[in-house]
C-alpha positions, 0 to 999 in steps of 0.5 A: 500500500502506498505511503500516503495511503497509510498517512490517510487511514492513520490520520482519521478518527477511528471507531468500534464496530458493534453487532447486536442480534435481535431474536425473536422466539416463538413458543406457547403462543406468545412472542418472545425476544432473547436478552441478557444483562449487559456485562460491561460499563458504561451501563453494566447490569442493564438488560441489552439485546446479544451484542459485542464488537466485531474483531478486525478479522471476521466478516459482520455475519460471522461476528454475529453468530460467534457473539450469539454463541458466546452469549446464549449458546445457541448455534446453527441461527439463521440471521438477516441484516436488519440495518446499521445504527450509527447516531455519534452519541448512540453509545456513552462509552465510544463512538461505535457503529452497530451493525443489527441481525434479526432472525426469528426461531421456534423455540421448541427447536432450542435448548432454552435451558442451554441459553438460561445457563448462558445469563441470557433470557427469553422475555414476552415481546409486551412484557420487556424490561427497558433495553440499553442504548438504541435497543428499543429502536432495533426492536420496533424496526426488527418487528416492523420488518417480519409484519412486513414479511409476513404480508408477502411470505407465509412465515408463521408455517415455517415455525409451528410443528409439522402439523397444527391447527388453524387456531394455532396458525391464527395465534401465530400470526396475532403474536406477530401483528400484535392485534386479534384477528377475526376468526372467520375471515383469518380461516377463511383467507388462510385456506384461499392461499392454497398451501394447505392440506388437511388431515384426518387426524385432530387435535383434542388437548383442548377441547373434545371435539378438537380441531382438524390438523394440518400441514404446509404444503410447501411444493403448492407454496414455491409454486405460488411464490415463483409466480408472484403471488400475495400471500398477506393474510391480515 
């Protein structure tokens, strides 16, 4: 590298790159996100979404899961790029840019024990303690971002077990939206999409005469998706 390159870089202020990842868990019904407490000053003890530096030789997407693992525990998360945050007084201790990952998950493939023993907890979305820095900011824009995949993209079949009930799938979706949702108009809409088939077996946990099960079709739905199709549902 030439030398007045080198005076370039040396002469200019220098910042932190962050990544906070922001995981959304889907368990019982309810919406869940994954925080623990932060362990560092400025602003030690105060509950933060899974966050740290990037190291100066990994990529953002590697830092992330490496910081999600060291943090939780937990492995193998898919993880989007939300969008960066990089207001000059956003953190007290430096100048530091953050770089957020999203991802949402269905609990029942986790290890919630594994996290707990890490210090990170699952708190319900309308539940959460207040969250250091611009953290509330991460959230509002992280759930902002799956309503609007939602409309076009049939997530929520993606994380209830292979089979359920259209009660389950409608609780699904309230949890996302953050409002209820007419019954009939959810049933009727859901089965106009065509990306599912229902079974003979039913599900009776929670009452006697139980409600009929099914599954996605997921070979209709890429057939559907390729097309152009609109998949919004409330």
């Amino acid at each position: 590298m030439p030398e007045h390159a080198l005076d370039y870089y040396s002469k200019n202020d220098k910042m932190y790159v962050a990544t906070d990842c922001i995981i959304f868990g889907f368990d019982e019904g309810k919406l869940k996100l994954l925080i623990f407490k932060r362990r560092v000053e400025p602003l030690k003890d105060s509950w933060s979404l899974i966050g740290s530096f990037v190291n100066l030789d990994e990529d953002v997407d590697q830092a992330a899961k490496r910081v999600l693992s060291e943090i939780t525990g937990l492995e193998r998360v898919f993880m989007e790029e939300l969008k960066s945050y990089g207001k000059a007084e956003r953190d007290p201790g430096y100048r530091t840019i953050s770089i957020a990952q999203y991802a949402l998950i269905r609990l029942e493939a986790y290890n919630k024990e594994l996290v707990e023993k890490h210090g990170a907890h699952w708190y319900e979305i309308d539940a959460l303690p207040n969250l250091v820095l611009d953290h509330n900011q991460m959230v509002n824009d992280a759930l902002g971002r799956i309503k609007r995949e939602a409309r076009y993209k049939p997530i929520g079949f993606e994380l209830l077990p292979e089979k359920f009930t259209l009660p389950q799938l409608q609780q699904f979706y309230e949890a996302i939206y953050q409002k209820e949702l007419d019954a009939r108009n959810f049933r009727k809409k859901v089965l106009s999409l065509k990306v599912l088939v229902k079974l003979d077996e039913k599900d009776k946990s929670t009452s006697r005469r139980g409600a009929f099960l099914y599954k996605f079709d997921y070979k209709n739905y890429q057939k559907l998706l390729e097309s152009g199709y609109n998949f919004e549902i409330a």
